[in-house]
C-alpha positions as CSV (number, residue, x, y, z in Angstrom):
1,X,53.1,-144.0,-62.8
2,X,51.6,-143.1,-59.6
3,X,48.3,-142.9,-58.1
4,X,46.2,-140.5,-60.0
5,X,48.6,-139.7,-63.1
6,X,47.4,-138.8,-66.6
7,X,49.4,-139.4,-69.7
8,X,51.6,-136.2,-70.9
9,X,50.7,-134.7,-72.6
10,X,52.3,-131.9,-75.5
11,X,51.4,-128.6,-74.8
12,X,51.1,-127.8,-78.5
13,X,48.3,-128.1,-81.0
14,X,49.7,-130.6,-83.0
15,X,49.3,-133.5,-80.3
16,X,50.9,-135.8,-82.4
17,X,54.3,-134.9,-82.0
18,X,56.2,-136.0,-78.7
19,X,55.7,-134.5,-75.4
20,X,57.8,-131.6,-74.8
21,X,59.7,-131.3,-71.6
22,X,62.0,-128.9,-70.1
23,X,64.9,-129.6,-72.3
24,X,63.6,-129.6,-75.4
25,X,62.0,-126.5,-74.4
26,X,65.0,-124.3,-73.8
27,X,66.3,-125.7,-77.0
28,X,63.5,-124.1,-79.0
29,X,63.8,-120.6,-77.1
30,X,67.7,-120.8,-77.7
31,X,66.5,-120.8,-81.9
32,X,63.1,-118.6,-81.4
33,X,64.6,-116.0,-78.6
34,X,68.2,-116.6,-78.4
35,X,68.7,-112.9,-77.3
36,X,66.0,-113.1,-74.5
37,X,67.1,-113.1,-71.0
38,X,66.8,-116.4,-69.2
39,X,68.3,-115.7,-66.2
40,X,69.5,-112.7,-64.0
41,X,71.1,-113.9,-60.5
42,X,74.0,-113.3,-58.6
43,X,77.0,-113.8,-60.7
44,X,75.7,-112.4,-63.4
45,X,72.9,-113.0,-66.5
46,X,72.1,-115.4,-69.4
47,X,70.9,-115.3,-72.4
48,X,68.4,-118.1,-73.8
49,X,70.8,-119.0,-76.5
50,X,73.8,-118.9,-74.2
51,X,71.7,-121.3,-71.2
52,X,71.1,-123.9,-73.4
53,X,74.9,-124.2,-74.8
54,X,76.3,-123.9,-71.1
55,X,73.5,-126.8,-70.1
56,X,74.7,-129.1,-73.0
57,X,78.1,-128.6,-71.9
58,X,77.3,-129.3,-68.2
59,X,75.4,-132.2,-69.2
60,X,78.9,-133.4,-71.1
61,X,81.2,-133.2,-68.5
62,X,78.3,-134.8,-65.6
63,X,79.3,-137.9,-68.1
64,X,82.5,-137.8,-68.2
65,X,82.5,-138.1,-64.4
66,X,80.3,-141.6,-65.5
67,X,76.6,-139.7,-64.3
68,X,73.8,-142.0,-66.1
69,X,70.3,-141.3,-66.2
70,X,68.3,-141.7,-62.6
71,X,71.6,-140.4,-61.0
72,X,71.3,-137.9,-58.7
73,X,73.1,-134.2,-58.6
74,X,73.3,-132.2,-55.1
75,X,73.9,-129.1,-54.3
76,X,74.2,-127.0,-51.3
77,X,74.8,-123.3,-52.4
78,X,73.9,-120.0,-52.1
79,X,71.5,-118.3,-54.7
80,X,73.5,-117.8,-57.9
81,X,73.8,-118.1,-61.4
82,X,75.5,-121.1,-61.3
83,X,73.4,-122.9,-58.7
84,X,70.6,-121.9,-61.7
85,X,73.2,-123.2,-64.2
86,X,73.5,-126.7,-62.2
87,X,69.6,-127.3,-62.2
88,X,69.4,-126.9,-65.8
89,X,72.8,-128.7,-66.8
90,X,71.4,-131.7,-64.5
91,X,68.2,-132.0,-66.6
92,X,70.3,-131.6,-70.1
93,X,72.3,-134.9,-69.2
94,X,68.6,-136.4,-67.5
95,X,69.8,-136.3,-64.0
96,X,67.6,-135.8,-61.1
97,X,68.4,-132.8,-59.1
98,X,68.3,-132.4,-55.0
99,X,69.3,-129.3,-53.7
100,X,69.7,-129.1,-50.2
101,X,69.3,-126.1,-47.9
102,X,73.3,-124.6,-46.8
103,X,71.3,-123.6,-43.6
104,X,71.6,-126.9,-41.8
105,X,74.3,-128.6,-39.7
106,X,77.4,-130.6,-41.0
107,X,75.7,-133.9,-39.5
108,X,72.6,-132.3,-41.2
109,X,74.0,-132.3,-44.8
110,X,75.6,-135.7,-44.5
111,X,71.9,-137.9,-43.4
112,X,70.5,-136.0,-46.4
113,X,73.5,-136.8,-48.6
114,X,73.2,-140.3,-47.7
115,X,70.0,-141.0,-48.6
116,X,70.2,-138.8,-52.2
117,X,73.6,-140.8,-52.8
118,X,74.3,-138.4,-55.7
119,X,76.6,-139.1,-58.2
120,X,77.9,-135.7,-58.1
121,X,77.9,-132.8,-55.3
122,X,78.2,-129.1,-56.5
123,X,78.7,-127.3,-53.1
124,X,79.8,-123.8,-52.0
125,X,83.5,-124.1,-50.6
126,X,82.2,-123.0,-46.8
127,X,80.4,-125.9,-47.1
128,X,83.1,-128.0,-48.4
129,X,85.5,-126.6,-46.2
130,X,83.0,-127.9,-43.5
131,X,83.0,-131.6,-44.3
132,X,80.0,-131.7,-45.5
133,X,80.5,-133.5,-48.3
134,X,82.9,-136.0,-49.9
135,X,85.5,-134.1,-51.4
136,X,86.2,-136.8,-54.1
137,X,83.0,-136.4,-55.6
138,X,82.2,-132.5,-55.0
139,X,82.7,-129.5,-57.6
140,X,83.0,-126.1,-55.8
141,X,81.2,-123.5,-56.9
142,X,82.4,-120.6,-57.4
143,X,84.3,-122.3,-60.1
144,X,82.1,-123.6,-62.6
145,X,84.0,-122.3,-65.4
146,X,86.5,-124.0,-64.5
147,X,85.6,-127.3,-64.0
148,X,83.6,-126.9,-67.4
149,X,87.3,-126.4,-69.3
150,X,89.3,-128.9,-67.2
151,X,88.6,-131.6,-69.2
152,X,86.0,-133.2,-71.9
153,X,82.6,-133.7,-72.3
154,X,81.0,-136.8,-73.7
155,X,77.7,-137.9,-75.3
156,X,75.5,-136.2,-77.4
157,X,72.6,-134.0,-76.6
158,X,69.5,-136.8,-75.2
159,X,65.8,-136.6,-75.1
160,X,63.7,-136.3,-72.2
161,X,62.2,-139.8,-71.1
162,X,58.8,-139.2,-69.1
163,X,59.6,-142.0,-66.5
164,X,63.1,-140.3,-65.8
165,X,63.5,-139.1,-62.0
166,X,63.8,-135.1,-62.6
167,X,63.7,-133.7,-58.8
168,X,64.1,-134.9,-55.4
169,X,63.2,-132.2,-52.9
170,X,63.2,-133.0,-49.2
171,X,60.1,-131.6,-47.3
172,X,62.5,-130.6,-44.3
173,X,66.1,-131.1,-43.9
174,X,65.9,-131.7,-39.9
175,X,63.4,-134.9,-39.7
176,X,64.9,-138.0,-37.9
177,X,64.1,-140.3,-41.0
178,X,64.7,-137.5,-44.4
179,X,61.9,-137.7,-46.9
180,X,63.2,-136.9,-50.3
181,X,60.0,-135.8,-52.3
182,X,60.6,-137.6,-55.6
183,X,59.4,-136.5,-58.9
184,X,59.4,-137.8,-62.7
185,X,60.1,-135.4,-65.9
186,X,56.5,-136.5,-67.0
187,X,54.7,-135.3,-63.6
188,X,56.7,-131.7,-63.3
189,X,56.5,-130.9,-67.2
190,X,52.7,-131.8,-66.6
191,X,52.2,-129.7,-63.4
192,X,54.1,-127.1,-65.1
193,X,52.4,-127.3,-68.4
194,X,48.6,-127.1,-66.4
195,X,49.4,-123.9,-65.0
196,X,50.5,-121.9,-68.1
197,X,49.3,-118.3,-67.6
198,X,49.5,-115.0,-69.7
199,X,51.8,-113.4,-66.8
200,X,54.6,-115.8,-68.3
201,X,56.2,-115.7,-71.4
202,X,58.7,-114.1,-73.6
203,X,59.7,-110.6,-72.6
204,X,57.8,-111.4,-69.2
205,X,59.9,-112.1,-66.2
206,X,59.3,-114.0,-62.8
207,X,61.0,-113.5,-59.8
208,X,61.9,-116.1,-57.2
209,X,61.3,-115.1,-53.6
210,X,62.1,-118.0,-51.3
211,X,65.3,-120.7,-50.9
212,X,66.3,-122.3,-54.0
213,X,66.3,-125.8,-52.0
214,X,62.4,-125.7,-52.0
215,X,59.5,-126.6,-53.7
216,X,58.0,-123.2,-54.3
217,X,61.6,-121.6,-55.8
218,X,62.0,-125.4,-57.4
219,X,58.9,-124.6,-59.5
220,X,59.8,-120.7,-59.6
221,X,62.5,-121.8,-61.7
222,X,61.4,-124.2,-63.6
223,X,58.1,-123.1,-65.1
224,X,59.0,-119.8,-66.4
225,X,62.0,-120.8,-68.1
226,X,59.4,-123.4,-69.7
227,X,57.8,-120.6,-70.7
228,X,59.9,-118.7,-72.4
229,X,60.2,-115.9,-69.5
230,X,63.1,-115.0,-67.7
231,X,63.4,-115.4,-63.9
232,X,65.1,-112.8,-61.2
233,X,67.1,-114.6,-58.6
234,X,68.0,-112.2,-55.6
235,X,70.9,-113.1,-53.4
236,X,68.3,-112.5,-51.0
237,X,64.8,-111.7,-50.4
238,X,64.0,-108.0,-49.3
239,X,61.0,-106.3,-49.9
240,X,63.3,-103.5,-50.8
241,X,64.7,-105.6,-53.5
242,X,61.5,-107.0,-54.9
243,X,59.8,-103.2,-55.4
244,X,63.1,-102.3,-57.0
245,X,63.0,-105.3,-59.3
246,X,59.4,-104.4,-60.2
247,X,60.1,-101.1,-61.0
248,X,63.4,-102.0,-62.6
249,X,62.6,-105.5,-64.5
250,X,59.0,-105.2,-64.8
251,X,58.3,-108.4,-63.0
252,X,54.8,-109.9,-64.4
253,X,54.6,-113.1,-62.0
254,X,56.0,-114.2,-58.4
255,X,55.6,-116.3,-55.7
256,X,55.2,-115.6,-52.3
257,X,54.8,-116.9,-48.7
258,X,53.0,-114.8,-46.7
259,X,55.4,-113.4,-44.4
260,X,57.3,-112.0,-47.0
261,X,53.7,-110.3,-48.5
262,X,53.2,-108.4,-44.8
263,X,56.5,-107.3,-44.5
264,X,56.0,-106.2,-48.7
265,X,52.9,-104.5,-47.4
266,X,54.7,-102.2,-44.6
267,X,57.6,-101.8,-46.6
268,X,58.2,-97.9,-46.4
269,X,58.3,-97.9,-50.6
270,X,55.5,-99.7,-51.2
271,X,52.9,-98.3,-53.2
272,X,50.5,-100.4,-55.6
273,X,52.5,-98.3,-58.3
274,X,55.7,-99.3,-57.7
275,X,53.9,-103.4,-58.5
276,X,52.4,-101.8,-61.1
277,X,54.2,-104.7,-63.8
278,X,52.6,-107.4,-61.4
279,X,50.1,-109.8,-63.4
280,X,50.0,-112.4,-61.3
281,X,50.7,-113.4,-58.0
282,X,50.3,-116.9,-55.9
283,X,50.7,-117.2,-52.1
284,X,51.4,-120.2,-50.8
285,X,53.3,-122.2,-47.4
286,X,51.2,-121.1,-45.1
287,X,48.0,-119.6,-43.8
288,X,47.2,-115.8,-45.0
289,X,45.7,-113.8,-42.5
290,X,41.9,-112.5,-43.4
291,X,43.4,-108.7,-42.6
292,X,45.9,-109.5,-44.7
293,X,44.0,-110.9,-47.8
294,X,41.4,-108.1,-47.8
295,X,44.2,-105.4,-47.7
296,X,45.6,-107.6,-50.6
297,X,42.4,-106.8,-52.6
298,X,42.5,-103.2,-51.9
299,X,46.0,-102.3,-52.8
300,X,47.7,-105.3,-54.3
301,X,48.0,-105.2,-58.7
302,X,47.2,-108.3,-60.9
303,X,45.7,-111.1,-60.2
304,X,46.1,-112.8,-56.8
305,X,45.6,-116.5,-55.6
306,X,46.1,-118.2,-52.4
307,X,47.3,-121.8,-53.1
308,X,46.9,-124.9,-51.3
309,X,48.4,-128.0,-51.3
310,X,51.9,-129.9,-50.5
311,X,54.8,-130.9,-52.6
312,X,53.6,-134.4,-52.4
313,X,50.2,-133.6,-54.2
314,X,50.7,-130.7,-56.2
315,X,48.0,-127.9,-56.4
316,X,44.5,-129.3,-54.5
317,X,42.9,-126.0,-53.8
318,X,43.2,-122.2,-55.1
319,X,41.6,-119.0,-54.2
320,X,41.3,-115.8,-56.4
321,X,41.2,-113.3,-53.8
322,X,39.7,-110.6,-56.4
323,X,37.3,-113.0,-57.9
324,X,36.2,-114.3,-54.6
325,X,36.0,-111.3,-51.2
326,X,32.9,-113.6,-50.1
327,X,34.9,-116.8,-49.6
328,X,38.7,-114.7,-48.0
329,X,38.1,-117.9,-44.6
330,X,38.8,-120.8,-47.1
331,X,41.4,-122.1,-49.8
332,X,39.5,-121.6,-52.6
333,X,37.5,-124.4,-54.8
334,X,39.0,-127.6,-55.5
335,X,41.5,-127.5,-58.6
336,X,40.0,-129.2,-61.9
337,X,41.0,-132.8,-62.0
338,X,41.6,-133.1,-58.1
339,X,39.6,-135.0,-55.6
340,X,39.5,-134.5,-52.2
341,X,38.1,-136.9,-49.5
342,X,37.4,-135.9,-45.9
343,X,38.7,-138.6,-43.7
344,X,38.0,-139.3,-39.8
345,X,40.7,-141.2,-37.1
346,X,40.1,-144.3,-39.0
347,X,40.5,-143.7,-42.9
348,X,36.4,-143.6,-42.8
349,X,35.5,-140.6,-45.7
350,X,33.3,-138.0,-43.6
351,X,29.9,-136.7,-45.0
352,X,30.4,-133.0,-46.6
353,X,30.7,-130.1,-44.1
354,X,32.6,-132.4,-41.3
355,X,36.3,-131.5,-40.2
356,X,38.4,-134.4,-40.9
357,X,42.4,-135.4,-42.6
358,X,42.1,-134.2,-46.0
359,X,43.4,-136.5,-48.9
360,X,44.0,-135.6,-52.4
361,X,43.8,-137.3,-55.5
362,X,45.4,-134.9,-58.2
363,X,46.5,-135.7,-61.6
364,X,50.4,-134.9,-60.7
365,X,51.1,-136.2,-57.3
366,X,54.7,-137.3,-56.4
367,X,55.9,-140.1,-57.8
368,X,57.2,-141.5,-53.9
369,X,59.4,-140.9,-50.8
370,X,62.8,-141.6,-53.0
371,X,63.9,-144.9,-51.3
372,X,61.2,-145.1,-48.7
373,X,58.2,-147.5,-50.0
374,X,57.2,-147.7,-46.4
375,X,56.7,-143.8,-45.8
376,X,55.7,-143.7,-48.9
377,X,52.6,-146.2,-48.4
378,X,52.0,-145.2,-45.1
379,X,50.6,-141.7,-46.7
380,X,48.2,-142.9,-48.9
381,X,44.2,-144.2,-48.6
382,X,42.4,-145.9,-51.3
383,X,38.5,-145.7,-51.2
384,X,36.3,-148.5,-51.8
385,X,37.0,-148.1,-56.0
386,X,40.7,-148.3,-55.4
387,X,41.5,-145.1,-56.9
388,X,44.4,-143.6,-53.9
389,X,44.5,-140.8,-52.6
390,X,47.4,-138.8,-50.2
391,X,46.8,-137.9,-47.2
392,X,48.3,-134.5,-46.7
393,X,48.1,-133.8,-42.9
394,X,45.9,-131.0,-43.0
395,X,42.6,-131.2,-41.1
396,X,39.5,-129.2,-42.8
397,X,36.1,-129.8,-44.6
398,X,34.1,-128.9,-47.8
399,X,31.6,-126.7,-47.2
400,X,28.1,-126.6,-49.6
401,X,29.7,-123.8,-51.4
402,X,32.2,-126.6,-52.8
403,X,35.3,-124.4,-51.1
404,X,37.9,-125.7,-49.1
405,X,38.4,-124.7,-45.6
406,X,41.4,-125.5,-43.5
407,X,41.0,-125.9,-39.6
408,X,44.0,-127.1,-38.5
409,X,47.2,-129.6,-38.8
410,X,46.8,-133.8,-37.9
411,X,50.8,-133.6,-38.6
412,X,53.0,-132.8,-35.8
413,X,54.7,-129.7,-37.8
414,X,54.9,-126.2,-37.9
415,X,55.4,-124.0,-41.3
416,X,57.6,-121.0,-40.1
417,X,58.2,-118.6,-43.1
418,X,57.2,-120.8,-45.7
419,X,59.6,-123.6,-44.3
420,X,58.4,-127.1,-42.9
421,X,59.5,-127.7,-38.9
422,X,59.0,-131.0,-37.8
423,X,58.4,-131.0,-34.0
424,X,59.4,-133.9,-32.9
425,X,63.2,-133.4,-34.2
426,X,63.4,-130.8,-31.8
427,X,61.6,-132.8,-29.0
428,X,64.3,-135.9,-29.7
429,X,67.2,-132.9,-29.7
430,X,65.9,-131.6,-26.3
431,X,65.2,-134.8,-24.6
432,X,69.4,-135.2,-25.2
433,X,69.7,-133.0,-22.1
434,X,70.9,-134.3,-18.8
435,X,68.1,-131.8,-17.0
436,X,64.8,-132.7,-19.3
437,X,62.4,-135.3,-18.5
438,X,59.7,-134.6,-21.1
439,X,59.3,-131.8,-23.6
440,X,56.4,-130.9,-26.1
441,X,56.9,-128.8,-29.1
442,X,54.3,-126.6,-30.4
443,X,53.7,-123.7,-33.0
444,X,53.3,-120.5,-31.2
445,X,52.0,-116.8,-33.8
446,X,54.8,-115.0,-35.0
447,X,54.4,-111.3,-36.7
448,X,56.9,-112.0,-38.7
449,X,57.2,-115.8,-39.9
450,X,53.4,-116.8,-39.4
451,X,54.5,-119.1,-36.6
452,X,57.7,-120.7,-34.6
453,X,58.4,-123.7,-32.6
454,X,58.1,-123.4,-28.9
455,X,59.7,-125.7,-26.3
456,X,57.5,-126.6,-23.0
457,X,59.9,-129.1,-20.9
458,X,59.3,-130.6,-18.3
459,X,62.8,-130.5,-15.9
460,X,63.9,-133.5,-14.0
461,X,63.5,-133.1,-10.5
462,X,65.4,-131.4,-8.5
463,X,67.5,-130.2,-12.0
464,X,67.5,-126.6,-12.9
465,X,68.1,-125.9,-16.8
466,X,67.6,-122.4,-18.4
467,X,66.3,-121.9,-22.2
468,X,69.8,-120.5,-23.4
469,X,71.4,-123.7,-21.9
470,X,68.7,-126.0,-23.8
471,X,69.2,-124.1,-27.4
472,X,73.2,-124.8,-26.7
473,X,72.9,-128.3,-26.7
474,X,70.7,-128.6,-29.6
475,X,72.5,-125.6,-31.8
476,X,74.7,-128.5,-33.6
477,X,71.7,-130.8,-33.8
478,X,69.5,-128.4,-35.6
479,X,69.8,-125.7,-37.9
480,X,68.9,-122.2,-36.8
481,X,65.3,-122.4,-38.1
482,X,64.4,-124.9,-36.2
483,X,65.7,-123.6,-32.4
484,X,62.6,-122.8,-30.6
485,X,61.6,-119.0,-29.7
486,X,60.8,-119.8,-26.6
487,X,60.8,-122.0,-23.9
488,X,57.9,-123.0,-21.3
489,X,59.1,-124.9,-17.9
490,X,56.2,-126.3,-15.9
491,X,55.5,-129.3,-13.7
492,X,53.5,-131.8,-16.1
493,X,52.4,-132.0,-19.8
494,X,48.6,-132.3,-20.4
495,X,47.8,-136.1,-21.1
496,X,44.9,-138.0,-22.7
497,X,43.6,-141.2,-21.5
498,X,46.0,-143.4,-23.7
499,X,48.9,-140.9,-22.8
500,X,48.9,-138.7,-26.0
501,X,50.1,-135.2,-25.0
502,X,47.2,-132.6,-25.5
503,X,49.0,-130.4,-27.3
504,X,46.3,-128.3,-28.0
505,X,45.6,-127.4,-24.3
506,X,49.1,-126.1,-24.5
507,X,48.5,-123.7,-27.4
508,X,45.4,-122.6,-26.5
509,X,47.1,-119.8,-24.9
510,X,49.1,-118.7,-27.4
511,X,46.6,-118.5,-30.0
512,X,43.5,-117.0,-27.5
513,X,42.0,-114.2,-29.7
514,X,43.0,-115.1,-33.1
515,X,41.5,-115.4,-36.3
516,X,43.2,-119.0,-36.8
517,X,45.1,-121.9,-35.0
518,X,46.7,-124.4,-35.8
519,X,46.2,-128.2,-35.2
């Protein structure tokens, strides 16, 4: 297990039975509330009864095409009922499950593919049609059903183990080496099983805001279907949709990232009435601005938390807004069970109130980078006891008051929109152009996605090079998301004495006037 892990485990009173896990789950709803709605999405809706017999099927045919447990599934579609169908079929046969975002390039897909080596690729036929992926071993979708009658299925339904690899979910799709988050059944089903809350349940419903690839909608998925609850998949996100599914579906629980809550908030229909079904909500991916947070408390139903921490550690940090109008400039207290250590240049642990890395030891961290010991190692700092921590990136300090405040990022990334931007993919992209000499990549404000990488180059000289000509070379290099806003040309980049690129003299101003920057 890794670093920090507790045993599972059951969520029921009578500890002596077995853990429970995912599967085993959704085969009690499909006897208690087989009529219940699991799943609305595009594509159409399922029952809890009629989930679980599709899974098991799935699950059959994945061994028929010889999947064994700790092989990997992919998939690279569009939000759908089947995509949803995919996940759960994965788990039934104990596969682990990697989707991967359809917004990236051809070259894009196949780096990740390579390093998930899945045993099986369930892809949308754009994406197939693309060469993306091996055709021998890739199921359209679009054509589930199918694929589900073409032939047999074999084995019979399986328990959970706890040591069985359940997710791999890559922190960003663009990074030079990918890091596929890696997770067992025993650390999700315990995550999901310490964050069991009244606004999820039977006849409640969640709906799941953000891509399917990542973490947030990974877990969005997951831990109301756990529940009991059924979960809304848009094809999607609009703020027009989400009030229309509140009013429509009575949605009790979401998740959201913060750009998606402003743009919620000046949404023409919006009206704490029309969230009136809202019990709970959690905000997470990125910084929430103070403005933002107090009008939260003035016209936003339910409860409200901001959440902090990575897909690496799990939950370190949470805020209830309501609870807590005093304390709007941090992250909230530290979760039960966590521990968080303050730590200077050197891996020294700073004395409370000093800004620092912040490293988390929590009860349900990651169990690795899959196939990357070394990145895997290089995150994590043991204190003198030997108990390890992760070191998450983020630069803050505990203040007296025991909450968490976050100055800044250590880590050369930017979070646009809830999505992880690694800087220095785009700087190695750029540098790929005849005219540029040096380039530095920073995080700029955006109104609409938080923030968004921006380019300052440094042209060779004598060269000339405009910014449209730069986001051409790098447009099959890099998905969309991660082509810079804007582009800065001047005559030299800001150095330190050893060299190091002051990249904060460079944002300074961008983010003059602010409530927040960014490291």
């Amino acid at each position: 297990m890794p670093p920090g892990s507790t045993t599972s485990t059951s969520d029921n009173v009578n500890n002596s039975r077995p853990p429970i896990y995912l599967i085993e789950r959704l085969r009690e709803h499909a006897r208690a509330i087989p009529g219940n709605i699991a799943i609305r999405a595009p594509g159409g809706a399922l029952t809890f009864a009629q989930l679980a017999e599709r899974a098991e099927h799935i699950a059959g045919r994945l061994r028929v095409h010889g999947c064994r447990p700790g092989d990997r599934v992919a998939i690279i579609g569009k939000p759908s009922l089947e995509w949803i169908e995919v996940l759960i079929g994965a788990a039934f046969a104990r596969l682990a499950f990697a989707p991967i975002s359809t917004m990236l390039t051809t070259e894009e897909h196949h780096r990740l593919l390579a390093d998930a080596r899945p045993a099986v690729i369930f892809a949308d036929g754009e994406i197939v049609d693309a060469g993306s992926c091996s055709p021998d071993i890739t199921i359209r979708l679009g054509a589930l059903d199918e694929w589900m009658r073409s032939g047999p299925v074999a084995g019979e339904p399986q328990a959970s183990h706890a040591d069985d690899l359940f997710s791999i979910i890559y922190s960003s799709g663009t990074t030079g080496v990918p890091k596929g988050i890696a997770h067992t059944v025993a650390g999700r089903m315990d995550f999901v099983r310490a964050r069991q809350r009244p606004s999820l349940g039977p006849g409640k419903f969640s709906y799941v805001s953000t891509s399917l690839y990542t973490n947030l909608s990974f877990l969005g998925i997951v831990s109301p279907l756990y529940w009991g609850a059924g979960i809304i998949v848009p094809e999607r996100f609009t703020p027009g949709d989400f009030l229309r599914s509140c009013r429509e579906d009575g949605i009790t629980d979401v998740g959201l990232v913060p750009v998606q809550v402003r743009r919620i908030l000046d949404h023409p229909e919006f009206a704490p009435d029309a969230l009136a079904s809202l019990e709970f909500t959690m905000i997470s991916g990125s910084p929430i601005d103070l403005a933002v947070k107090r009008r939260l408390i003035e016209c936003w139903p339910g409860k409200i938390s901001d959440g902090y921490g990575s897909t690496e550690t799990g939950g370190i940090a949470m805020l209830d807004l309501k609870a807590h109008p005093d304390k709007l400039d941090t992250v909230g207290p530290i979760m039960a069970g966590v521990e968080v250590r303050i730590l200077d240049e050197d891996g020294v642990p700073l004395p409370q109130g000093e800004i620092g890395e912040i490293a988390a030891g929590t009860p349900l961290p990651m169990e690795g980078y899959f196939n990357r010991k070394d990145l895997t190692e290089g995150t994590m700092w043991a204190d003198s006891s030997g108990s390890r921590f992760i070191k998450t990136g983020d630069t803050g300090y505990l203040g007296e008051d025991g909450f968490l405040r976050i100055t800044g990022r250590s880590r050369d990334m930017i979070i646009s929109g809830g999505l992880n931007i690694f800087a220095i993919d785009i700087e190695e992209a750029l540098l790929t152009h005849p005219a540029v000499l040096e380039v530095a990549v920073i995080a700029v404000p955006s109104e609409q996605w938080g923030e968004s990488p921006h380019a300052i180059v440094v042209l060779k000289q004598g060269v000339r090079a405009t910014g449209d000509e730069l986001t051409a070379r790098i447009a099959t290099r890099l998905s969309r998301t991660s082509w810079p806003v804007g582009y800065s040309f001047v005559d030299e980049l800001p150095r330190n004495a050893l060299g190091k690129v002051l990249k904060r003299e460079l944002r300074e101003p961008f983010w003059a006037g602010r409530e927040r920057d960014v490291a």
